[in-house]
N, C-alpha and C positions, 0 to 999 in steps of 0.2 A: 884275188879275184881270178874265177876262168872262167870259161866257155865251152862249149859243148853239145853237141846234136848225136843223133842215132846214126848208124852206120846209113840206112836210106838217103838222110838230111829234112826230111818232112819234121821231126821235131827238134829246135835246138832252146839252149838254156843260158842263162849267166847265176855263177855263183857271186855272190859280193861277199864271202870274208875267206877268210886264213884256211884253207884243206890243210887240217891234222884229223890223228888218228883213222889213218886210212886201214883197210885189211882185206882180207883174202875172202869170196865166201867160198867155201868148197862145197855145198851140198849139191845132192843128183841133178837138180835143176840148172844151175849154173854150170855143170859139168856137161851136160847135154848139150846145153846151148852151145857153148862154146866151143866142144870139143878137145878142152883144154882140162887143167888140172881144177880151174877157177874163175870168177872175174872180182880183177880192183874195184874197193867201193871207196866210197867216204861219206858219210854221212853228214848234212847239214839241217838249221834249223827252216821252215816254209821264209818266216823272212830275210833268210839270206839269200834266197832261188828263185829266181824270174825267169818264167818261161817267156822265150822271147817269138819263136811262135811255133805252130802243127796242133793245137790243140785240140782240135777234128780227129786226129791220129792218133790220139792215145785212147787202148781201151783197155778196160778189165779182166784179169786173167784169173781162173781159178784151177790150182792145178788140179785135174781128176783123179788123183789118187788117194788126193784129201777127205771125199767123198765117204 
């Protein structure tokens, strides 16, 4: 199990099972963001993830180059 929120804290989460297979993304978006080489992921399934709350605060992103 972990926890988890956004660097603001307006959204946070709980995972309930086992983080494996975690990895690196490196593409231009994540590298922007971050100003780093990358950022850790892990991917899990919807019901192991309970947004605990900020819901109001998540929106939709489309990157404009996809265009």
């Amino acid at each position: 199990m972990a926890d988890g929120e956004c660097n603001c804290g307006a959204v946070a989460f709980l995972v309930n099972t086992e983080l494996k297979d975690a990895f690196d993304c490196h593409c231009s978006m994540c590298r922007k963001s971050t100003g780093s080489n990358g950022i850790p992921m892990v991917v899990v399934s919807n019901t192991a993830f309970r947004l605990l709350h900020g819901k109001g605060s998540i929106v939709s992103w489309k990157n404009p180059d996809t265009d």
